[in-house]
PDB file of N, CA, C and O in Angstrom:
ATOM      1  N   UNK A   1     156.627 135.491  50.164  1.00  0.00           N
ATOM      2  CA  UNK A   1     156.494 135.793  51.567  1.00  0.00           C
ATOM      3  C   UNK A   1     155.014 135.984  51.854  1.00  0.00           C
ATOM      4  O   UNK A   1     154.266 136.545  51.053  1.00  0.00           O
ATOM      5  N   UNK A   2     154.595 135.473  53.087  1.00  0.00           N
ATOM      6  CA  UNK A   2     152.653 135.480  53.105  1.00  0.00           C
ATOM      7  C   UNK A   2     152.933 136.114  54.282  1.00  0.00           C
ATOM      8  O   UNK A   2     154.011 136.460  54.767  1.00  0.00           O
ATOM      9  N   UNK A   3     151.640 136.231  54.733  1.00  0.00           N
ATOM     10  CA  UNK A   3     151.274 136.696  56.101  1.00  0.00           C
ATOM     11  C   UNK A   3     150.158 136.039  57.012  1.00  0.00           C
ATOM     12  O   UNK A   3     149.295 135.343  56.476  1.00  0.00           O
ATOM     13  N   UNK A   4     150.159 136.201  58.086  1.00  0.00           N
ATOM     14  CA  UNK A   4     149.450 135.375  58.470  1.00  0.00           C
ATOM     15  C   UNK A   4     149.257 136.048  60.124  1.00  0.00           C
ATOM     16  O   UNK A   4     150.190 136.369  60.861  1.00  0.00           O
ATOM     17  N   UNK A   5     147.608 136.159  60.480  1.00  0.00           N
ATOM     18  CA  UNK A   5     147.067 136.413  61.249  1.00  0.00           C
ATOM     19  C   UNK A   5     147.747 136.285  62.356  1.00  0.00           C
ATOM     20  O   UNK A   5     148.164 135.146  62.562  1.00  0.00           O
ATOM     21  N   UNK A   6     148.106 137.436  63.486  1.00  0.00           N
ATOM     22  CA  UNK A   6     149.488 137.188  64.617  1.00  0.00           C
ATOM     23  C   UNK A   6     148.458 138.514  65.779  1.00  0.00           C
ATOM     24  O   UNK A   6     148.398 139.733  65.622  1.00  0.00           O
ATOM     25  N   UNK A   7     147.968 137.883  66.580  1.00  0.00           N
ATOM     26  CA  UNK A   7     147.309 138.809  67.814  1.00  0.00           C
ATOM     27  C   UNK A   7     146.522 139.988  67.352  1.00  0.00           C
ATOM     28  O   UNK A   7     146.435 141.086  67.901  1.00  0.00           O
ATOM     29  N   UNK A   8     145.743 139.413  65.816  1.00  0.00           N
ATOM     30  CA  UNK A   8     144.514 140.597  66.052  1.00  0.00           C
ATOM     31  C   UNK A   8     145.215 141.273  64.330  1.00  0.00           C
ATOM     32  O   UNK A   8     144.516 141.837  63.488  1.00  0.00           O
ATOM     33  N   UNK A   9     146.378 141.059  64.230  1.00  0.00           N
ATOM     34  CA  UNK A   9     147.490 141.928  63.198  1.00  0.00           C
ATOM     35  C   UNK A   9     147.507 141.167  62.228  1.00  0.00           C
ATOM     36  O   UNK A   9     146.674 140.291  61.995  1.00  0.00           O
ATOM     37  N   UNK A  10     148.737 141.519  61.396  1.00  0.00           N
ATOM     38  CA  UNK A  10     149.226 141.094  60.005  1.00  0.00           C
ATOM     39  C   UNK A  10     150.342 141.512  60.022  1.00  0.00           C
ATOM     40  O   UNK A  10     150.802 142.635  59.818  1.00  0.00           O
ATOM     41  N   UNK A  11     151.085 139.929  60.448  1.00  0.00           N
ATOM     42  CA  UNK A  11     152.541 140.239  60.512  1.00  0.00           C
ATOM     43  C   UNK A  11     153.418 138.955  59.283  1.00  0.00           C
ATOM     44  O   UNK A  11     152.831 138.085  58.640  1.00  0.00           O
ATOM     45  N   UNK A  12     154.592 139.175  59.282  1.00  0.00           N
ATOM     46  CA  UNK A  12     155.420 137.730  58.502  1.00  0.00           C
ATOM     47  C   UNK A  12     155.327 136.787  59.266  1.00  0.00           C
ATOM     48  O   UNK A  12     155.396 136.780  60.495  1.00  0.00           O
ATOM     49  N   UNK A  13     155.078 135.514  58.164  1.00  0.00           N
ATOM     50  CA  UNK A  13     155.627 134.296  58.549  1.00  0.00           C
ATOM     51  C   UNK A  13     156.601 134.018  58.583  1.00  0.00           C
ATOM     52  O   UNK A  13     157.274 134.733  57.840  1.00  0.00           O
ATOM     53  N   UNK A  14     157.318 133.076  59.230  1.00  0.00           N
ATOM     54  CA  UNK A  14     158.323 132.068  59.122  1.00  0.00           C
ATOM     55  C   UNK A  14     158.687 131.498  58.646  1.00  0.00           C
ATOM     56  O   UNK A  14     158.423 130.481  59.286  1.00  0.00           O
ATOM     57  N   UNK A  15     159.207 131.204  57.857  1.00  0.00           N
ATOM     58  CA  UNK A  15     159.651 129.882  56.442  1.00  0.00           C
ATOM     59  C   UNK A  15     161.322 129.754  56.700  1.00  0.00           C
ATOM     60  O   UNK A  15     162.121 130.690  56.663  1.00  0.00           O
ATOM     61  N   UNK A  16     161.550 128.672  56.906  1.00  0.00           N
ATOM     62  CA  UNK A  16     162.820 127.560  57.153  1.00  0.00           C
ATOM     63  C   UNK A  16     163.548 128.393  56.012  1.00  0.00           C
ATOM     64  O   UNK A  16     164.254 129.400  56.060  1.00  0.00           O
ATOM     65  N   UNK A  17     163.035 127.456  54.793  1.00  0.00           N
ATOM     66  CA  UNK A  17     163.701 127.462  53.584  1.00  0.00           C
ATOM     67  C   UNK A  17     164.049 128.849  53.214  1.00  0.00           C
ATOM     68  O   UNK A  17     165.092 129.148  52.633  1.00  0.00           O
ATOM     69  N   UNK A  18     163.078 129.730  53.596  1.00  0.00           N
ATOM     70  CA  UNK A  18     163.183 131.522  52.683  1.00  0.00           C
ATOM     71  C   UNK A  18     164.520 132.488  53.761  1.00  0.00           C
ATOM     72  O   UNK A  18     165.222 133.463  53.494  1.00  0.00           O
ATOM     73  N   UNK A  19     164.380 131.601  55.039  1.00  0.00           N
ATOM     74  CA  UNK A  19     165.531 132.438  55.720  1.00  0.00           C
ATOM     75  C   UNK A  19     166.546 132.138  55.280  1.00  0.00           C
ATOM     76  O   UNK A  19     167.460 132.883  54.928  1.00  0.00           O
ATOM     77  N   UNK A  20     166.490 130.970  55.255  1.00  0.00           N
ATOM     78  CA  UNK A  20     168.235 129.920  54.787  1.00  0.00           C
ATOM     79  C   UNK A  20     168.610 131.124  53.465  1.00  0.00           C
ATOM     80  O   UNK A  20     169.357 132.084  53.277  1.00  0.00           O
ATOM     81  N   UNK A  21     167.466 130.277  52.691  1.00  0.00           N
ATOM     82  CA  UNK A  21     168.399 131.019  51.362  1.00  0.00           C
ATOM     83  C   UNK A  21     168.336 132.696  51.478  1.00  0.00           C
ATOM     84  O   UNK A  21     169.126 133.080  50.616  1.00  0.00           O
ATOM     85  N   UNK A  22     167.812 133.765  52.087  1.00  0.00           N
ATOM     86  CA  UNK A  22     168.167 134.940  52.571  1.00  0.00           C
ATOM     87  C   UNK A  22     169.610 135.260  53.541  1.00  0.00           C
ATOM     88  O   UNK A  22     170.271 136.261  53.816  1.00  0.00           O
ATOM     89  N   UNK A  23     169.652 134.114  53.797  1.00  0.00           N
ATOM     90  CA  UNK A  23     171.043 134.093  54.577  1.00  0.00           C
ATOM     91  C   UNK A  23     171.780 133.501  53.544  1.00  0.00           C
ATOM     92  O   UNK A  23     172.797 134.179  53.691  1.00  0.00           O
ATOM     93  N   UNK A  24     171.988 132.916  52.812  1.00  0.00           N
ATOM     94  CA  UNK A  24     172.913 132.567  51.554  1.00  0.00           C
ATOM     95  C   UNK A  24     173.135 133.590  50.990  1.00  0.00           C
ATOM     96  O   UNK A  24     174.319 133.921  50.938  1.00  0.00           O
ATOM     97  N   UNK A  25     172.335 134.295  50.491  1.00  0.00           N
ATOM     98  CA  UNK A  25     172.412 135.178  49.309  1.00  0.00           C
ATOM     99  C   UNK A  25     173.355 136.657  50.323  1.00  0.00           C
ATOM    100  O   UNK A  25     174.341 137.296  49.958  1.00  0.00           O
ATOM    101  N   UNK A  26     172.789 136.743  51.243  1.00  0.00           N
ATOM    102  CA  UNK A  26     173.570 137.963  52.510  1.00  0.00           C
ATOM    103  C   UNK A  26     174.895 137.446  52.352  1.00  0.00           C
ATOM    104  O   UNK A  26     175.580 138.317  51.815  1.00  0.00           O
ATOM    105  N   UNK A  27     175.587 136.361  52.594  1.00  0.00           N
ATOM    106  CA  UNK A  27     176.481 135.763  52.448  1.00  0.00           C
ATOM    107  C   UNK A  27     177.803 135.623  51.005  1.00  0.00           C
ATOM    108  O   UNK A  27     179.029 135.550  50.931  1.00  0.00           O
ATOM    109  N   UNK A  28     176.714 135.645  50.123  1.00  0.00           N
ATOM    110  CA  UNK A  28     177.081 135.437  49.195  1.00  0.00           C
ATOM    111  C   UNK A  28     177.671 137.114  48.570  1.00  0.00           C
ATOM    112  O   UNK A  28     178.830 137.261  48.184  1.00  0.00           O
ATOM    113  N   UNK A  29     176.431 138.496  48.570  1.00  0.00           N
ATOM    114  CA  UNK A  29     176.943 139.719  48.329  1.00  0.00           C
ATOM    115  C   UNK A  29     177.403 140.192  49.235  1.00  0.00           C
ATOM    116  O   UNK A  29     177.181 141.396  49.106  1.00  0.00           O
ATOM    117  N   UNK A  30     178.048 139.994  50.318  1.00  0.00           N
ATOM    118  CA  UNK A  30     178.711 140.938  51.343  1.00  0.00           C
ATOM    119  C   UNK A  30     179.947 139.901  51.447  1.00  0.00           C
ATOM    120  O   UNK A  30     180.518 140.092  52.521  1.00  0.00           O
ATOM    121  N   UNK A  31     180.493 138.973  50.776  1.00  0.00           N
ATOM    122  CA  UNK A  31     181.862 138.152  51.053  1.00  0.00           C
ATOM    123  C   UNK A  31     182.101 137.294  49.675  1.00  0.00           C
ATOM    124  O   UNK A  31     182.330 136.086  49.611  1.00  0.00           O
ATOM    125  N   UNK A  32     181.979 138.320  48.474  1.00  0.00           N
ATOM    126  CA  UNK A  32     182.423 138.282  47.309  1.00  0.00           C
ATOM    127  C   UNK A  32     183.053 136.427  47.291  1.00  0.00           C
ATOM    128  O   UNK A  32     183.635 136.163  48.344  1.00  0.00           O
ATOM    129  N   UNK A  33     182.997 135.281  46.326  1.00  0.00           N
ATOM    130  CA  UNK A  33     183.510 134.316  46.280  1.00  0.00           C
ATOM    131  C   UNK A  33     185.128 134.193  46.276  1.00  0.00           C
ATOM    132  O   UNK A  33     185.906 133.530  46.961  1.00  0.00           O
ATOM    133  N   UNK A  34     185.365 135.441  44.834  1.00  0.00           N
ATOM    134  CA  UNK A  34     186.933 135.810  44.867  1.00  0.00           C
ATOM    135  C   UNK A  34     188.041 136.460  45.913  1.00  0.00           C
ATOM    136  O   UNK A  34     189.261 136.611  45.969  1.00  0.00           O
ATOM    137  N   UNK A  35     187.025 136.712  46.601  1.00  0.00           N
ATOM    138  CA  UNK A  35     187.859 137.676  47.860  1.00  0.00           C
ATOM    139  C   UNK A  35     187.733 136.797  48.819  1.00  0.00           C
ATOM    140  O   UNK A  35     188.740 136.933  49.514  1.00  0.00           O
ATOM    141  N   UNK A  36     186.987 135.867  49.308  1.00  0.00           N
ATOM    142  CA  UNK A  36     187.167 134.991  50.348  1.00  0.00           C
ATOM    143  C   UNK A  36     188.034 133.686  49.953  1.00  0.00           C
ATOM    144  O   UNK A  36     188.386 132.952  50.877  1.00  0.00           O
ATOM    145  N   UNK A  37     188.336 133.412  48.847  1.00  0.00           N
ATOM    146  CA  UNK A  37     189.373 132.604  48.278  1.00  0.00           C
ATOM    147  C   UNK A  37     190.631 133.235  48.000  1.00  0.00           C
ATOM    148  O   UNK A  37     191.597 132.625  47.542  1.00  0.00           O
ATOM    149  N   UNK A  38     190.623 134.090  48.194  1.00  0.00           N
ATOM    150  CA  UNK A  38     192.164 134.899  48.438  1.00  0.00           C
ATOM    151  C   UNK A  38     192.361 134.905  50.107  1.00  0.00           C
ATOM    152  O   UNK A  38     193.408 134.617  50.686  1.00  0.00           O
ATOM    153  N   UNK A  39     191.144 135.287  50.712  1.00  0.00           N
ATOM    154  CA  UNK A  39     191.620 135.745  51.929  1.00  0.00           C
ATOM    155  C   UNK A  39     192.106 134.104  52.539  1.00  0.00           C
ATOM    156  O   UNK A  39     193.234 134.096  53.030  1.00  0.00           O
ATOM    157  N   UNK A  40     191.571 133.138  52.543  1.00  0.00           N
ATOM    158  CA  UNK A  40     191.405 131.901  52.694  1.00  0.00           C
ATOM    159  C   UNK A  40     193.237 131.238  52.366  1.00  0.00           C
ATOM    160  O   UNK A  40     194.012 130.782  53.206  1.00  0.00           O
ATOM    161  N   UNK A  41     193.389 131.359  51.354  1.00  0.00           N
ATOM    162  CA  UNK A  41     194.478 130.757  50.402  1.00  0.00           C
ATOM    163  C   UNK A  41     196.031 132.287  51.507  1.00  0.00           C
ATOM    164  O   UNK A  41     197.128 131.905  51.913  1.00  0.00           O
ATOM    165  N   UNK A  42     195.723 133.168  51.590  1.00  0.00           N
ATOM    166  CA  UNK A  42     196.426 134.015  52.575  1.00  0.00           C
ATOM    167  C   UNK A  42     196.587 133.122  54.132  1.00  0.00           C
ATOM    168  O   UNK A  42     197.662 133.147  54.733  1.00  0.00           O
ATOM    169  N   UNK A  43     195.406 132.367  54.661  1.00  0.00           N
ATOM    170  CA  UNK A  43     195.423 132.128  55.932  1.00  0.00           C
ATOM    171  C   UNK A  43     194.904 133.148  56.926  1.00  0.00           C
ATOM    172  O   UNK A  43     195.279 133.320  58.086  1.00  0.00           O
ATOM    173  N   UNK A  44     193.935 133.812  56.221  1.00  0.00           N
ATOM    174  CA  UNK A  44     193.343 134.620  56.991  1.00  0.00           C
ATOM    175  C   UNK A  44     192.471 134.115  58.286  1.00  0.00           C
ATOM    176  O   UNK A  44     192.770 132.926  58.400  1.00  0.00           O
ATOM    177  N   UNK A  45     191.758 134.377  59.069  1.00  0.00           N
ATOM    178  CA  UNK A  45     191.065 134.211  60.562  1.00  0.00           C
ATOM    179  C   UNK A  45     189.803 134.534  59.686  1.00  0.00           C
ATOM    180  O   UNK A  45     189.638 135.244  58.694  1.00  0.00           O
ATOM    181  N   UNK A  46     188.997 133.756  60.419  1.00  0.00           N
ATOM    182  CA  UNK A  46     187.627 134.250  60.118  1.00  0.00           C
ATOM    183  C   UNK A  46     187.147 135.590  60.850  1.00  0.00           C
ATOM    184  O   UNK A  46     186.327 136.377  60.376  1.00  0.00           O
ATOM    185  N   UNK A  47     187.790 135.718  62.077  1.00  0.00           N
ATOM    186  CA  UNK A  47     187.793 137.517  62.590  1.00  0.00           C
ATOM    187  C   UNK A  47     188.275 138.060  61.584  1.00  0.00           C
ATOM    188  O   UNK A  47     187.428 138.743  61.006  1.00  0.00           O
ATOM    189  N   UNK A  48     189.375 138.067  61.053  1.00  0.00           N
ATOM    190  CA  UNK A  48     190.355 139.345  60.441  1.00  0.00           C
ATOM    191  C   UNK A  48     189.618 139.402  58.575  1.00  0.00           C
ATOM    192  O   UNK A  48     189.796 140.304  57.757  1.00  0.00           O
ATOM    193  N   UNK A  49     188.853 138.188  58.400  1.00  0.00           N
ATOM    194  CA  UNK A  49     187.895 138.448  57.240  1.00  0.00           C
ATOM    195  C   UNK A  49     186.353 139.477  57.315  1.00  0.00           C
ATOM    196  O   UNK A  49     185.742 140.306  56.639  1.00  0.00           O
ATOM    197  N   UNK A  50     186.295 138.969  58.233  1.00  0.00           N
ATOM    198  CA  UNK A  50     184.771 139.881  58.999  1.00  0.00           C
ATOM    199  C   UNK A  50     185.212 141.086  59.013  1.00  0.00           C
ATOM    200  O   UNK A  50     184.754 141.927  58.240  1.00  0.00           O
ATOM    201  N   UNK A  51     186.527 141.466  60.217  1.00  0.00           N
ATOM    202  CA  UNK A  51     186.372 142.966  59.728  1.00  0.00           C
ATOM    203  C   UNK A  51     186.884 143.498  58.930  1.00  0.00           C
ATOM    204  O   UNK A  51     186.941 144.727  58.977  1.00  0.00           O
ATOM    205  N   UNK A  52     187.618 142.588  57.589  1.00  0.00           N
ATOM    206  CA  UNK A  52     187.362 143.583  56.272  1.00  0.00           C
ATOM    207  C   UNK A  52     186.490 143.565  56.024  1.00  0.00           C
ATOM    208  O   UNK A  52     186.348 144.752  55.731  1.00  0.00           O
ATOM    209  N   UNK A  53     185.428 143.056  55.826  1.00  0.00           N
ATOM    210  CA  UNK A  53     184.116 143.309  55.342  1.00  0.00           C
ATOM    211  C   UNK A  53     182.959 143.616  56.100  1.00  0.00           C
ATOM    212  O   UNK A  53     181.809 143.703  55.667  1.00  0.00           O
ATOM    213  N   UNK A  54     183.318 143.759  57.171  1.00  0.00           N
ATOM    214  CA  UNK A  54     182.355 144.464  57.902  1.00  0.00           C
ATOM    215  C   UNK A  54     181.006 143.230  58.416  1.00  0.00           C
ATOM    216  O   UNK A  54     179.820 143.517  58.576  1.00  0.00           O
ATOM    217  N   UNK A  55     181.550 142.056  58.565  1.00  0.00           N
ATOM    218  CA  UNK A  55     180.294 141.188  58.918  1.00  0.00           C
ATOM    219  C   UNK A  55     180.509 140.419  60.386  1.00  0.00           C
ATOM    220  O   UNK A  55     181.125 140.836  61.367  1.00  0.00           O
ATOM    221  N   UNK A  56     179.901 139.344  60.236  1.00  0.00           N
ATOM    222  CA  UNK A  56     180.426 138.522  61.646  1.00  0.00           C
ATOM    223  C   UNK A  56     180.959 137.715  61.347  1.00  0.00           C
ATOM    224  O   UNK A  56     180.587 137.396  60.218  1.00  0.00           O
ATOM    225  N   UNK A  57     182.039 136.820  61.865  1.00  0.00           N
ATOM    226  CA  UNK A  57     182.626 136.041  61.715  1.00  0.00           C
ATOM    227  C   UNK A  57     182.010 134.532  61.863  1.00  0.00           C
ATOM    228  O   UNK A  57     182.691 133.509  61.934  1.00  0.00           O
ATOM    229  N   UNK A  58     180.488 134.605  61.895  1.00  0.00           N
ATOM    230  CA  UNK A  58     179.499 133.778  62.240  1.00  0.00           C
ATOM    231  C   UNK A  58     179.212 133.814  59.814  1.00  0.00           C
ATOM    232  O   UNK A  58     179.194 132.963  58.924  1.00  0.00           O
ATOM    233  N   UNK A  59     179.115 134.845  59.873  1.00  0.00           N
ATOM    234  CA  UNK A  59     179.075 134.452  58.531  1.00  0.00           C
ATOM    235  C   UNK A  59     179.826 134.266  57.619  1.00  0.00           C
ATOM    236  O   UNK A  59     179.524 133.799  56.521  1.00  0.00           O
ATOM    237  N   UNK A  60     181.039 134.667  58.040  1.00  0.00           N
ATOM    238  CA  UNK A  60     182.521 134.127  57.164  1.00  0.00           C
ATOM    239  C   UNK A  60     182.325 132.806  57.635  1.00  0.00           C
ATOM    240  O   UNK A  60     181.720 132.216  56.741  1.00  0.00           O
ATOM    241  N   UNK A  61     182.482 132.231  58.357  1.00  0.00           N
ATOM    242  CA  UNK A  61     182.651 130.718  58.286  1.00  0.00           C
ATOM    243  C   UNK A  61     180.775 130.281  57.590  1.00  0.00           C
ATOM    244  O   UNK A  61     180.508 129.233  57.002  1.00  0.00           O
ATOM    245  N   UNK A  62     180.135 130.997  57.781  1.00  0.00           N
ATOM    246  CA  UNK A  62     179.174 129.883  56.564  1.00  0.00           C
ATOM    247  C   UNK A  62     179.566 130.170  55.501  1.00  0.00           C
ATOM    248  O   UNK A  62     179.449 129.224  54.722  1.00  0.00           O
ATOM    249  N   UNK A  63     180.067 131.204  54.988  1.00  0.00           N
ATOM    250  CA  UNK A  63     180.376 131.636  53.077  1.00  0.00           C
ATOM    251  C   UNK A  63     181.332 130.489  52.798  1.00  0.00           C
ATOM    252  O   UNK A  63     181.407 129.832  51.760  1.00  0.00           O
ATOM    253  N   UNK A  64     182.168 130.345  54.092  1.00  0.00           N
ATOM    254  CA  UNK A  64     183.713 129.522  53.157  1.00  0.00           C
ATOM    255  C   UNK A  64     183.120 127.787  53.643  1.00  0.00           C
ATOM    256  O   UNK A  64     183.603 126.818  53.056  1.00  0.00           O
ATOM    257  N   UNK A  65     181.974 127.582  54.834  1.00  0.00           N
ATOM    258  CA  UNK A  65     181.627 126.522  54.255  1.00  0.00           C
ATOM    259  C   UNK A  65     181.047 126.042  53.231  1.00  0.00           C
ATOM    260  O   UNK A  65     181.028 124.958  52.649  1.00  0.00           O
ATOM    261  N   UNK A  66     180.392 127.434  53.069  1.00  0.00           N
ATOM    262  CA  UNK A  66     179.518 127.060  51.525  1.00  0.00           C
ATOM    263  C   UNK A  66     180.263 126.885  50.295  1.00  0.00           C
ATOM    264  O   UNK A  66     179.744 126.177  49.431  1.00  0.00           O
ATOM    265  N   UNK A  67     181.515 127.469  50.046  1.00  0.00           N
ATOM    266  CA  UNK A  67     182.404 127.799  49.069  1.00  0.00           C
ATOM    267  C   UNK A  67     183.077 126.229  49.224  1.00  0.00           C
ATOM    268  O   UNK A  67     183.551 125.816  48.166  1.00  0.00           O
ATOM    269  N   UNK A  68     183.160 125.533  50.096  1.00  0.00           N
ATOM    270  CA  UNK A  68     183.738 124.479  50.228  1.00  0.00           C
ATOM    271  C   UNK A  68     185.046 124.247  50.882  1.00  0.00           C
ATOM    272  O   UNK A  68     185.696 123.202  50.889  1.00  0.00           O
ATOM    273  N   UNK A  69     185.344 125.439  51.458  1.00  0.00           N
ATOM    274  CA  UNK A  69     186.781 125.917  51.564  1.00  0.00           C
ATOM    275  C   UNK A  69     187.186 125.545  53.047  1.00  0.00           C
ATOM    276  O   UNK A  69     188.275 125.628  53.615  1.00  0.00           O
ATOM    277  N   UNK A  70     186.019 125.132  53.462  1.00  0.00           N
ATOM    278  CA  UNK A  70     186.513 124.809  55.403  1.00  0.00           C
ATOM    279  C   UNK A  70     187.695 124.698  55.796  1.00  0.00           C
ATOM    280  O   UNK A  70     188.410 125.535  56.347  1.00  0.00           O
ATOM    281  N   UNK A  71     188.049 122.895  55.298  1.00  0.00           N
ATOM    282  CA  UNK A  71     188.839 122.284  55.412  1.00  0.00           C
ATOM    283  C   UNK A  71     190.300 122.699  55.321  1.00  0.00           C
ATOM    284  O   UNK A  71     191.224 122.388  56.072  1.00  0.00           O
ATOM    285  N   UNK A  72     190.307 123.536  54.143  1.00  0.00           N
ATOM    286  CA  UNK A  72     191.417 124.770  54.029  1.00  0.00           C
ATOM    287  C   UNK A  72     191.617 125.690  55.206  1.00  0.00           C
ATOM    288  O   UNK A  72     192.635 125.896  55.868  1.00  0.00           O
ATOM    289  N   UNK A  73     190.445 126.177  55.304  1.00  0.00           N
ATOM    290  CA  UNK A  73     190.475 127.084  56.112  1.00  0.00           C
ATOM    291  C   UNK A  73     191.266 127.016  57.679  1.00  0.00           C
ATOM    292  O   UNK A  73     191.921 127.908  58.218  1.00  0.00           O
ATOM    293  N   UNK A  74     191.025 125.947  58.072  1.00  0.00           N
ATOM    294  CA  UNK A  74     191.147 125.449  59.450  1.00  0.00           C
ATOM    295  C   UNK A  74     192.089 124.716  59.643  1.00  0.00           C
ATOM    296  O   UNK A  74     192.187 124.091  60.699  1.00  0.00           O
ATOM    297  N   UNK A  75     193.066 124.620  58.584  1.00  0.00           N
ATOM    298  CA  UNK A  75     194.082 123.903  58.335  1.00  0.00           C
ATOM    299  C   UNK A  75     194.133 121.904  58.789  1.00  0.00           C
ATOM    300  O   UNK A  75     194.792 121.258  59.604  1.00  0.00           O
ATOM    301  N   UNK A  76     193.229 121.586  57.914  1.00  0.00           N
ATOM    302  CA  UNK A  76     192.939 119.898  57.965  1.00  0.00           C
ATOM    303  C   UNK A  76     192.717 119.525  57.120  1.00  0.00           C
ATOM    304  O   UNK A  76     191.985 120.052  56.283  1.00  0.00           O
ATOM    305  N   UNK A  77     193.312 118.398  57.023  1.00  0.00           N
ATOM    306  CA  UNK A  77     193.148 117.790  55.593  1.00  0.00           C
ATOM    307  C   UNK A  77     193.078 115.787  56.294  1.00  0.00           C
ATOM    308  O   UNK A  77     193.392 115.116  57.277  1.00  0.00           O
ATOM    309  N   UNK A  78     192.558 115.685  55.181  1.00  0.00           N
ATOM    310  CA  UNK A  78     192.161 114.642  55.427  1.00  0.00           C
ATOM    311  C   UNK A  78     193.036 113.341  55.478  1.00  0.00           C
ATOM    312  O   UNK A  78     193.069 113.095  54.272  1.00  0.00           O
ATOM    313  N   UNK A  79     193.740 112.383  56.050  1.00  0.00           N
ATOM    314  CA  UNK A  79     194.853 111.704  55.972  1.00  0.00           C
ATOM    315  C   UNK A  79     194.352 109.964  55.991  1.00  0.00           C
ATOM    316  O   UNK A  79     193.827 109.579  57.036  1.00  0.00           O
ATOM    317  N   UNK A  80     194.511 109.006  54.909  1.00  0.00           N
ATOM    318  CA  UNK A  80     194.733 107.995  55.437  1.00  0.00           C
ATOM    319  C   UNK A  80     195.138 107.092  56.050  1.00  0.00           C
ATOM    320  O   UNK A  80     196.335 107.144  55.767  1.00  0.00           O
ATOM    321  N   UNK A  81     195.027 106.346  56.647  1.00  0.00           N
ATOM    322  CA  UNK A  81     195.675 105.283  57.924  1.00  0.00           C
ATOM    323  C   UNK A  81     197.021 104.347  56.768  1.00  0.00           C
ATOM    324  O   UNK A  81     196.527 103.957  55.710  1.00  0.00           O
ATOM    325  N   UNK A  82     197.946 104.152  56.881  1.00  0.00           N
ATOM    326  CA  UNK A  82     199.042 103.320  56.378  1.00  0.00           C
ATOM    327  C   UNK A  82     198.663 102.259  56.788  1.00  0.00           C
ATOM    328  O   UNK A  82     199.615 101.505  56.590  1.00  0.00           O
ATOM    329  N   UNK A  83     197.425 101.395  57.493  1.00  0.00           N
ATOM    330  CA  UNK A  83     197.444 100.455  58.005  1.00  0.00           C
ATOM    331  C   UNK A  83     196.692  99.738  56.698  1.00  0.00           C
ATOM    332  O   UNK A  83     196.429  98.536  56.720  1.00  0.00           O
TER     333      UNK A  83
END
């Protein structure tokens, strides 16, 4: 993390990459992998996951996209054409 000259001060920069993965990792210890694959495989809501764990439901759906689990989640699956 650097800093960089901001109206006279010394404040943080901005970095793309360092938020992302700060938001991964938030993601990752506050919505355990095993517990969102239970809650998931239950048919849980991405509300009714948040407030067991106390987050937003803005970040339950990135954990279980990240987990890979969307598609589950939202009940879709992918179907080919018989044609």
């Amino acid at each position: 993390m650097g800093t960089a000259p901001i109206a006279d001060a010394y404040g943080r920069t901005y970095d793309k990459a360092e938020e992302h993965d700060a938001y991964y990792l938030a993601s990752a210890t506050l919505l355990p992998k095993e517990a969102i694959v239970t809650a998931v495989s239950k048919k849980r809501s991405s509300e009714q996951i948040a407030e067991i764990f106390g987050t937003s439901s803005e970040l339950v759906d990135y954990r279980i996209k990240r987990l890979g689990l969307w598609r589950e989640h939202v009940g879709k699956q992918i179907r080919l054409s018989s044609d």
